[in-house]
Structures are given as C-alpha cells and as structure tokens.
C-alpha positions in Angstrom: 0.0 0.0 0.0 1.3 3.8 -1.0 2.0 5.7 1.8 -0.1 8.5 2.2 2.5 11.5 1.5 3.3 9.2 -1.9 -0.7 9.2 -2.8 -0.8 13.0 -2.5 2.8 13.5 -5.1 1.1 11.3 -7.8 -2.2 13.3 -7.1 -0.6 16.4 -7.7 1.6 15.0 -10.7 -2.1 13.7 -12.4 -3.7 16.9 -12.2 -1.0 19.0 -13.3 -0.7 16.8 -15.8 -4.4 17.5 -16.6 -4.0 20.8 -16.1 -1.1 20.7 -19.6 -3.6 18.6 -21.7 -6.6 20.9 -21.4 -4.2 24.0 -21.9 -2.7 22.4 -24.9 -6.2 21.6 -26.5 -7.1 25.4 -26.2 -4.1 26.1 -27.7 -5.0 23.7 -30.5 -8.0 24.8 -30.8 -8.6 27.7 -33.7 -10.9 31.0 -32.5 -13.4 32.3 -34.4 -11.3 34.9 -35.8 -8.7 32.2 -36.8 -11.0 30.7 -38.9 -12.4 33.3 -40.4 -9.0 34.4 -41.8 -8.9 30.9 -43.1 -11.7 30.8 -44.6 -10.4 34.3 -46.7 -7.6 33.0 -48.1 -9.2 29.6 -48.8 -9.1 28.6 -52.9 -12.2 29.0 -54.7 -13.3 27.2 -58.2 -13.8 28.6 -61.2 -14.6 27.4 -64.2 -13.3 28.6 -67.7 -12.1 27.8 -71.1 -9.5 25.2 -70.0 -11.6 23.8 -67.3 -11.8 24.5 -64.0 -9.1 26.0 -61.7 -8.3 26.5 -57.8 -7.9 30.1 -57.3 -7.4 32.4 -54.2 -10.1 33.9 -52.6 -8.7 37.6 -52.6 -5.1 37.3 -55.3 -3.0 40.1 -54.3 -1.0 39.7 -57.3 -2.6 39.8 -60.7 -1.2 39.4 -64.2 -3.4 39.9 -67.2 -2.7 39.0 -71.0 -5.8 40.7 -72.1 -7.0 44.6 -72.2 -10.3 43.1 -70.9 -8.5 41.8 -68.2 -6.3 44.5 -67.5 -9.4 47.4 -68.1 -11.9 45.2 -65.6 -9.7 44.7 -62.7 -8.8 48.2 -62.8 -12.0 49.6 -62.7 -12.7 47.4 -59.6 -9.9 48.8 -57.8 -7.1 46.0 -58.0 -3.5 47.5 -59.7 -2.4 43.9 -61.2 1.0 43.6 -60.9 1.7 43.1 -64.5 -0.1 43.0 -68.1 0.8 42.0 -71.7 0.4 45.2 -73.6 -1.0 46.1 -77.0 2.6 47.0 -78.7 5.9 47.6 -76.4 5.5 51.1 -77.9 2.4 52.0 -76.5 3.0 50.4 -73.3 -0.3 50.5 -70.0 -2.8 52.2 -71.5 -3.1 56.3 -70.7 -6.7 56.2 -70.0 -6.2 53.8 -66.9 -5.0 56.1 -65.1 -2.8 53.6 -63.3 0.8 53.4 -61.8 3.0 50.1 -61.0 1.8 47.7 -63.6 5.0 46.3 -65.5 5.0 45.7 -68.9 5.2 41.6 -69.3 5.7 41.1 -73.3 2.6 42.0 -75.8 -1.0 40.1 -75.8 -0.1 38.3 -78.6 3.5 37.1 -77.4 3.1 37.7 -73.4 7.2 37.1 -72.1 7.2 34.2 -69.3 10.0 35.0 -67.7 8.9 38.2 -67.1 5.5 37.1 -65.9 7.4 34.6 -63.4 9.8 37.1 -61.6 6.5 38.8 -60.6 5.6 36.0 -58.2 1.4 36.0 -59.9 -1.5 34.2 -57.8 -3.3 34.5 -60.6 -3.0 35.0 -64.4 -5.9 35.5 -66.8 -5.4 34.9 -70.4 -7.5 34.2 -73.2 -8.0 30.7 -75.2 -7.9 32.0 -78.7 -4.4 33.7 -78.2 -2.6 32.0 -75.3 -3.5 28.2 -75.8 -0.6 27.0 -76.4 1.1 28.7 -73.1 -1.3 27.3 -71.2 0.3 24.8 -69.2 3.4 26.9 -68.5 1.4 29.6 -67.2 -0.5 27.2 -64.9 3.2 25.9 -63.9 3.8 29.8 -62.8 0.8 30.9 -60.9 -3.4 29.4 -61.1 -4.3 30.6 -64.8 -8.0 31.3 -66.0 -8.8 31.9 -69.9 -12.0 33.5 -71.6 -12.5 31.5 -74.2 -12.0 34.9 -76.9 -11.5 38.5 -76.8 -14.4 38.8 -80.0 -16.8 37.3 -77.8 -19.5 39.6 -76.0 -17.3 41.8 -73.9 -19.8 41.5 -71.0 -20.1 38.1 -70.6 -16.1 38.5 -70.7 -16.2 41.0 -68.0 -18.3 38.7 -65.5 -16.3 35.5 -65.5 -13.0 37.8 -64.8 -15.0 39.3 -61.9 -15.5 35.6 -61.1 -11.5 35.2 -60.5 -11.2 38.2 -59.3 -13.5 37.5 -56.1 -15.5 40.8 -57.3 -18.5 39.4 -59.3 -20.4 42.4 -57.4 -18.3 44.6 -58.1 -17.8 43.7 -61.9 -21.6 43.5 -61.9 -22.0 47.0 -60.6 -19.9 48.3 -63.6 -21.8 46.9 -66.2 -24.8 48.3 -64.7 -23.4 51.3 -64.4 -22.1 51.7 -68.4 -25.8 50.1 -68.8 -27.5 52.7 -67.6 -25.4 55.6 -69.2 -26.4 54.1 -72.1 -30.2 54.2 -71.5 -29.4 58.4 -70.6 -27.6 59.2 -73.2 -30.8 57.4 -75.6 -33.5 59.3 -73.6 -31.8 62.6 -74.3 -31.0 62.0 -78.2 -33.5 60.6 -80.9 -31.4 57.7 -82.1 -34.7 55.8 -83.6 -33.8 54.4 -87.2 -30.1 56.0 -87.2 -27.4 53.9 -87.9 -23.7 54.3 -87.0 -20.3 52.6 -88.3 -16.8 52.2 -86.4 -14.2 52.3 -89.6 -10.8 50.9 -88.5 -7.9 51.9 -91.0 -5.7 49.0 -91.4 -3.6 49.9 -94.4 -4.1 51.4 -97.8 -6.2 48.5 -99.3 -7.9 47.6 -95.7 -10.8 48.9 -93.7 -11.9 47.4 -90.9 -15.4 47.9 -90.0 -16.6 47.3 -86.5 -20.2 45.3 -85.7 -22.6 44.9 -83.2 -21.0 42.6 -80.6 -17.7 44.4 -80.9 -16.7 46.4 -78.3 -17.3 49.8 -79.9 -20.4 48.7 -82.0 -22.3 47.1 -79.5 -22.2 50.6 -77.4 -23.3 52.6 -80.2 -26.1 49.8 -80.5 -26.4 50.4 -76.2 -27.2 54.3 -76.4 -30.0 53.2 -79.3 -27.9 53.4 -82.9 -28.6 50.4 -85.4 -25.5 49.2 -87.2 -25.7 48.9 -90.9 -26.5 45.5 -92.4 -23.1 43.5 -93.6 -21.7 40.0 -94.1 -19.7 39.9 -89.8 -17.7 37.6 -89.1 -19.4 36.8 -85.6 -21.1 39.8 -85.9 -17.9 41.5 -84.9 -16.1 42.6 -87.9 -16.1 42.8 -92.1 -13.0 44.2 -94.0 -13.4 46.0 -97.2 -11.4 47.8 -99.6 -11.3 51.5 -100.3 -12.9 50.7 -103.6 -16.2 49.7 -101.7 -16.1 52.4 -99.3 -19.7 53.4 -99.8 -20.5 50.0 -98.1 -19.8 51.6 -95.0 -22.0 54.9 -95.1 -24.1 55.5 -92.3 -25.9 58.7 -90.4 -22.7 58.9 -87.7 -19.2 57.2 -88.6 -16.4 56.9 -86.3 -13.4 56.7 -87.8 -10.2 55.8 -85.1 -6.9 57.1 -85.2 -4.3 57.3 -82.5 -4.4 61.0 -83.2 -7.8 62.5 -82.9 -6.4 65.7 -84.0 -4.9 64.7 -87.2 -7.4 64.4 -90.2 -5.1 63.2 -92.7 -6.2 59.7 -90.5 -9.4 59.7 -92.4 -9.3 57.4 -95.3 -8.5 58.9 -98.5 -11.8 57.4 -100.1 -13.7 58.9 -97.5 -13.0 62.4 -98.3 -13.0 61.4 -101.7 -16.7 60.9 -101.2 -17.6 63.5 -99.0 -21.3 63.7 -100.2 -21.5 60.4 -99.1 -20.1 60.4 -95.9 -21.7 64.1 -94.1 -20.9 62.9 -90.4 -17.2 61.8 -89.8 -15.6 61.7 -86.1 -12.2 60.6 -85.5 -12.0 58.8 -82.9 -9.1 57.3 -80.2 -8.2 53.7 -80.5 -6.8 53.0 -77.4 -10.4 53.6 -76.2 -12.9 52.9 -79.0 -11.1 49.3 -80.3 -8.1 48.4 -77.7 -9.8 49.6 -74.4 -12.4 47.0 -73.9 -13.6 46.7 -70.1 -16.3 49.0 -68.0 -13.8 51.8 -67.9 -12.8 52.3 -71.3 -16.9 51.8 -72.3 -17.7 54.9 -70.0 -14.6 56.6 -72.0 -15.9 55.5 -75.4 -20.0 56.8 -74.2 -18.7 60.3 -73.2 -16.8 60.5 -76.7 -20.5 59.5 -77.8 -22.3 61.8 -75.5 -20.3 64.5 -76.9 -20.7 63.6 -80.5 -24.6 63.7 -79.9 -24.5 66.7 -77.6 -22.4 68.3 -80.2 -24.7 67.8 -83.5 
C-alpha cells in the first residue's frame, strides 16, 4: 500500500498533468477569428475555357494577358501587378490612369520570364491567343482563360469578376455603363439612325466594327442600329477602299491614335464627302483596344459628346 504523503505527489503529478492537456487543446483549438482568416484566403473554383481552376479567394498579385483583363480589374480597384500590352510602344494604356503595372511582353506574345519574376496568384489569359502557353502559365501561378476576346465583352467582364472574387463589383460596372447608355438614348432621338466604327488597317484595308464588338455594340447600347453587312461573328467585315460606300451610315467613327490629325481619315472617305456628311475621328486605345467598364464609360462620353455636339 502507497504511503499516504506518496498518494498526494502522484495526485498532484495527475492533475497538473491534466491541467497541460486541457491548456494544450485550447491552444489547438482555432478561434473564431482564426477561422475566419482561413476561410479568406481559402481557394475557390472557377470554371473557364481550359476547365476548371483552384484560385485564391482575394489574389494580391494579378497578371493579365488581355485589355479586358487589364481594363476590368482596374475599374474594380485592383493595380495587377503586371499586363501584356497592345505593342511595347504604346505600353499601359493612358486612360487607366494607373501606376505600377509592369509591362510583361505583348498580348499576342506575353514574355514568361517576365510574368514569373512577378511571383502571380493569378494569371488571366484568353483561349484563342494563349492556348498553347497554357500549361506553363499554370506551372507559374493558377491561370483562368475567356474562351476569346471577339466574344460579347460582358459576358467576358463577369467571368473575370468571377477570378477576381468581385463578381459584385464587376456587376456594378456593367450596370453602371448600362445605364449611361439608357441616358444618353432618352436625351438623343437615335430611332432608325445607324452608326459605323471604320478601323484603318492599311491602304487597301478597312476594318469595319459590328454589333457585338466592343465599340459597336455601345453605339447599339445608347440606341444606334448598325448597318447591315456579311460579320464575321457579328464582330467585324474588311473592305477595300474601292467599296467604301459600303460603309456609309448617319454617324461614322473613324479611329486614329491622333484624334487631331485628319489626314487619319481614309483617303476614299474624303473622296466621297457627299456620301459620308458625319465623320468623327475617334481614339483607338479607347474605342477598339480599351475594352472593359472603364474604357466603355470613356468611349460613351466621346459619344455623349458627339450627340450633344450635333
């Protein structure tokens, strides 16, 4: 039998050691607030082009390959930390309005090296001009394509907002150009007028615009119809100067990179004056390379002033 002063030590020993397991399970044991910062940085699943991806809940660090991409995370307030750019010439867009995005190659040839010393959680691209980079990219940071930039920028615009973690917010823009729209058609009588985006390629190419490109479905948005021709995807039809008079309509928008300079109007234009009595010029980093919420509210004032301006 224990002695009684030997009963009381092991006593003691037991319920200190007790004591060491319950303080170690609280210590395990995550608080509320733990788990709610969990639960923020926890992946989420999107679904895209190439499937479906595990991406963070907030990324810090964005790279985008596409203006789309570039344009609609901007206008939701997140600076990505890098984009592929329309030419190395041109470099971020002006009308952004945005500091500390680096350069990384041109949307058609995005550079990977550059992308990688940039450390991404998260990359959006596009199907139709990054397929084949797909796999490296994914190898660099979680990568989500729209299937194409010529398909309906909206629809674009709401599955980057889906990456993103600001479907709200993405929402909220396109309501917001939405509704500009519908002003700027209760303040003009557009009813039965047509309008034409005319893109100067070279000397034997015109480019004209349709109704589910970016510029030509927001002429269709403030209440313009756009003249009847044989779209590729309702996005675009080239012609040569010779057919010029294909393109007449009440209000055509010619772009330049100069809005000033109005040699930039096609010689057969001018050559057909008679034809063609309402000619704007009009910017293409905006009206055909600045697709995204903010460069549609840029392209509806250049609208809003064209109408207000008649």
């Amino acid at each position: 039998m224990l002695s009684r002063p030997v009963r009381r030590a092991l006593s003691a020993v037991a319920i200190s050691a007790a004591a060491a397991l319950v303080v170690a399970g609280c210590a395990a044991q995550p608080s509320a607030a733990d788990t709610s910062s969990e639960a923020s940085v926890a992946p989420r699943a999107v679904e895209h082009a190439r499937g479906v991806t595990e991406v963070p809940e907030q990324p810090q660090r964005v790279v985008t390959l596409e203006p789309l991409e570039l344009d609609t995370a901007v206008s939701v307030g997140i600076t990505p930390v890098g984009a592929a750019v329309a030419s190395n010439v041109a470099g971020i867009p002006a009308y952004l309005e945005v500091d500390g995005v680096e350069p990384v190659g041109t949307v058609p040839e995005p550079d990977l090296e550059a992308i990688a010393a940039l450390k991404p959680d998260l990359i959006l691209g596009t199907e139709a001009r990054h397929s084949k980079l797909y796999d490296q990219l994914s190898a660099i940071a979680p990568t989500v394509f729209i299937a194409t930039q010529a398909d309906p920028w909206r629809d674009n615009a709401e599955l980057i907002g889906q990456a993103l973690g600001r479907e709200d917010e993405v929402a909220a823009q396109i309501a917001a150009v939405d509704d500009r729209c519908a002003e700027i058609g209760a303040a003009h009588d557009l009813a039965g007028k047509t309008a034409q985006v005319i893109r100067p390629r070279d000397e034997t190419t015109l480019s004209l615009y349709g109704p589910v490109s970016f510029a030509g479905s927001l002429l269709e948005c403030v209440g313009y119809a756009t003249p009847e021709h044989d779209w590729a995807d309702g996005l675009q039809a080239d012609i040569s100067p010779e057919n010029i008079l294909d393109a007449r309509a009440d209000a055509v928008f010619v772009t330049a990179s100069d809005t000033t300079d109005t040699s930039a109007i096609p010689a057969a234009i001018t050559q057909n004056a008679d034809a063609f009595p309402s000619v704007t010029l009009v910017d293409t980093s905006t009206w055909v390379a600045g697709v995204g919420p903010r460069g549609a509210q840029s392209v509806l004032t250049d609208i809003e002033r064209f109408l207000d301006g008649r």
